[in-house]
C-alpha positions as CSV (number, residue, x, y, z in Angstrom):
1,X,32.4,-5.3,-16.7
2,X,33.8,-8.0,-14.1
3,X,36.4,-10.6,-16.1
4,X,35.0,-14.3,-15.5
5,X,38.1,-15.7,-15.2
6,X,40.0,-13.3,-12.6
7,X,37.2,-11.3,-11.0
8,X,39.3,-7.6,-12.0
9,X,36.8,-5.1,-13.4
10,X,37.5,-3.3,-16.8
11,X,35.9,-0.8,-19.1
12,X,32.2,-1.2,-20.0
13,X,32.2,-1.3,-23.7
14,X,29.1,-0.5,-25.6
15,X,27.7,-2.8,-28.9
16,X,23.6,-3.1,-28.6
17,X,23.9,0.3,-31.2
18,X,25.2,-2.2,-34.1
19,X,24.2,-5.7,-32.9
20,X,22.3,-7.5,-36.0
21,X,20.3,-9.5,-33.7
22,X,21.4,-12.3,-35.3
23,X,22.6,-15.7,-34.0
24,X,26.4,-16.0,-34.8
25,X,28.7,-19.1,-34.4
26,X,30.9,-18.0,-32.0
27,X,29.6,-16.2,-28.4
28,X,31.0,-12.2,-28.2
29,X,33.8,-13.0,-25.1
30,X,35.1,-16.3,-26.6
31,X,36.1,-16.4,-22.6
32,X,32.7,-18.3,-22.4
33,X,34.5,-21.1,-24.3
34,X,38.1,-21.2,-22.7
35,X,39.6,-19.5,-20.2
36,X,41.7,-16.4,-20.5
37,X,44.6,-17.3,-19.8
38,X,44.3,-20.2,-22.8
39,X,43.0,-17.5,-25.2
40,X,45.8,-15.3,-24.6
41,X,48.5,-18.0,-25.4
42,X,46.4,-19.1,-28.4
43,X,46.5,-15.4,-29.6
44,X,50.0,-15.4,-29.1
45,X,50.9,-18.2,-30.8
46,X,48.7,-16.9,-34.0
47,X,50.7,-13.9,-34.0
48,X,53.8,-15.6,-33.8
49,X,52.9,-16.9,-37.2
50,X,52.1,-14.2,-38.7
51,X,53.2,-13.7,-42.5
52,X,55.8,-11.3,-42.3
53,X,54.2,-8.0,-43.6
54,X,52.2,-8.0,-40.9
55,X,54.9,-9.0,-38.3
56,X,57.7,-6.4,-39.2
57,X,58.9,-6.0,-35.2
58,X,57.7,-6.4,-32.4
59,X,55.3,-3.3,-32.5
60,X,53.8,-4.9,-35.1
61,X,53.0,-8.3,-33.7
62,X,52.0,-6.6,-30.1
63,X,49.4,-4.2,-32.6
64,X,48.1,-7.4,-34.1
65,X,47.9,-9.4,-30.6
66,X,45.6,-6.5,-28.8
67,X,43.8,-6.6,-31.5
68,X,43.2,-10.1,-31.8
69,X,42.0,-10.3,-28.1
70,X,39.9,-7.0,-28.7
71,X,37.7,-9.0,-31.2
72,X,37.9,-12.5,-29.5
73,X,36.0,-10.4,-26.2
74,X,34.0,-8.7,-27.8
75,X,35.7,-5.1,-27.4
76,X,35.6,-3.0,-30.9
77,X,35.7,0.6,-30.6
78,X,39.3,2.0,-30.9
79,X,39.6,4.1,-28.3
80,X,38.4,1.9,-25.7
81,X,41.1,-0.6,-27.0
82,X,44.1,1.8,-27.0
83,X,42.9,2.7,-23.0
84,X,42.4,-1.2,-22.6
85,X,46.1,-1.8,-23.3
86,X,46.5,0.9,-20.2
87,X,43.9,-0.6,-17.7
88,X,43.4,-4.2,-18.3
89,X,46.2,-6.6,-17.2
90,X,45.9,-9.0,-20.0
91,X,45.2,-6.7,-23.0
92,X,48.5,-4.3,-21.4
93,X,50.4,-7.7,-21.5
94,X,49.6,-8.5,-24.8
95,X,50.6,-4.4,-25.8
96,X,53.8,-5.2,-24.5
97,X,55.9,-1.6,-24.5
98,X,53.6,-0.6,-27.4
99,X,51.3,2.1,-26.2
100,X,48.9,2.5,-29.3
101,X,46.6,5.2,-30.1
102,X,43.2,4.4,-32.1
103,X,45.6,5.9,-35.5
104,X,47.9,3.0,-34.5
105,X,45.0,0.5,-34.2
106,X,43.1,2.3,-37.1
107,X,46.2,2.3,-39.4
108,X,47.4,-1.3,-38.4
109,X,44.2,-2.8,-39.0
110,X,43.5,-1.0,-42.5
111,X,46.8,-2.1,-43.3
112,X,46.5,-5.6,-42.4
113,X,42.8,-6.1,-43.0
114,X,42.8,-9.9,-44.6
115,X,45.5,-11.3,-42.5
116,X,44.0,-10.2,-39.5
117,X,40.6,-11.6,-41.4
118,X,42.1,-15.2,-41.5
119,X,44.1,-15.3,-38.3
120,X,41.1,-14.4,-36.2
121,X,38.9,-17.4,-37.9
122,X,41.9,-19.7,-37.7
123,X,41.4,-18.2,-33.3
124,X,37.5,-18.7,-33.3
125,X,37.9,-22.1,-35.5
126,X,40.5,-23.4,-32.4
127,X,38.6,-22.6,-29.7
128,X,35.1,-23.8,-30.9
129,X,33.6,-26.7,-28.5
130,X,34.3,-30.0,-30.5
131,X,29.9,-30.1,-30.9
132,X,30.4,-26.7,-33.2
133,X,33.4,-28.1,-35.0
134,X,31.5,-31.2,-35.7
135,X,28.5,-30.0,-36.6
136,X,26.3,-30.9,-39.7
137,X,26.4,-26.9,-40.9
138,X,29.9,-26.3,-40.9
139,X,30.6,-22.6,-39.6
140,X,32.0,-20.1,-41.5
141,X,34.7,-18.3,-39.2
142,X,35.8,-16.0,-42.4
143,X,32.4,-14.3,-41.7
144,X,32.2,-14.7,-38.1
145,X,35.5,-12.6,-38.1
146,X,34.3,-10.5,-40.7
147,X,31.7,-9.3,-38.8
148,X,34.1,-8.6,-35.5
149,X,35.8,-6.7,-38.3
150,X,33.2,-4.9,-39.6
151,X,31.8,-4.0,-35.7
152,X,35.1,-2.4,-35.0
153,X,34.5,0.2,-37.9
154,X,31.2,0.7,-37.1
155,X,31.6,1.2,-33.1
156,X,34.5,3.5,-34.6
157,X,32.2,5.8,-36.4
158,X,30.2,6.5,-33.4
159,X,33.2,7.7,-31.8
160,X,34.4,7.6,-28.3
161,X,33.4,5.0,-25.9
């Protein structure tokens, strides 16, 4: 997969196996809506206000930051994540020193299931074109995120990418 914004290639990730089909408010790679370099700053920014059970140290906060950029590109399963903080300049920026494994990602996101729920609608909310945020239908980002959520468990179940 070539990044839009840089041109750098990076793991091909696969997700046709548990796409609904379904129209969805936000596109897979919110890079469609702003660039990357915006996204990562917004991401940062997010985590930096973090409630503090989720944002013990800085582990934490890195954990929560790959993440959040994971689900905002459409990127789900684990273990491509945890080899995406190794190979992909802006996901190994956002991981910091942290090198996590998919337990670290598995466990982190268990653990912080809700916040991570909320901060990554509060992410697709602030980046939505001013036409969706205006829109007769309001969007709900809770389930947007939800089901970026709910992807990442079920691209985990099928194992390795």
């Amino acid at each position: 997969m070539t990044d839009p914004d840089t041109g750098e290639s990076t793991l091909i990730m696969r997700r046709s196996d548990y796409d609904d089909g379904m129209p969805h408010a936000a596109p897979e790679n919110l890079r469609e809506w702003v660039p990357a370099v915006r996204l990562v700053k917004l991401i940062q920014d997010r985590v930096a206000h973090l409630p503090a059970e989720a944002a013990t140290n800085a582990d934490a906060r890195n954990l929560a930051a790959v993440l959040l950029w994971c689900w905002a590109t459409g990127r789900y399963n684990s273990w491509d994540i945890a080899a995406l903080c190794e190979e992909e300049p802006l996901c190994h920026h956002l991981a910091g020193r942290t090198h996590p494994t998919r337990a670290d990602l598995h466990r982190y996101r268990r653990d912080h299931e809700a916040i991570l729920r909320t901060t990554l609608a509060e992410l697709l909310k602030s980046v939505a074109p001013e036409a969706k945020a205006k829109a007769a239908k309001p969007v709900d980002w809770v389930a947007e995120a939800a089901r970026r959520q709910k992807r990442t468990l079920e691209a985990d179940q099928e194992g390795p990418g």
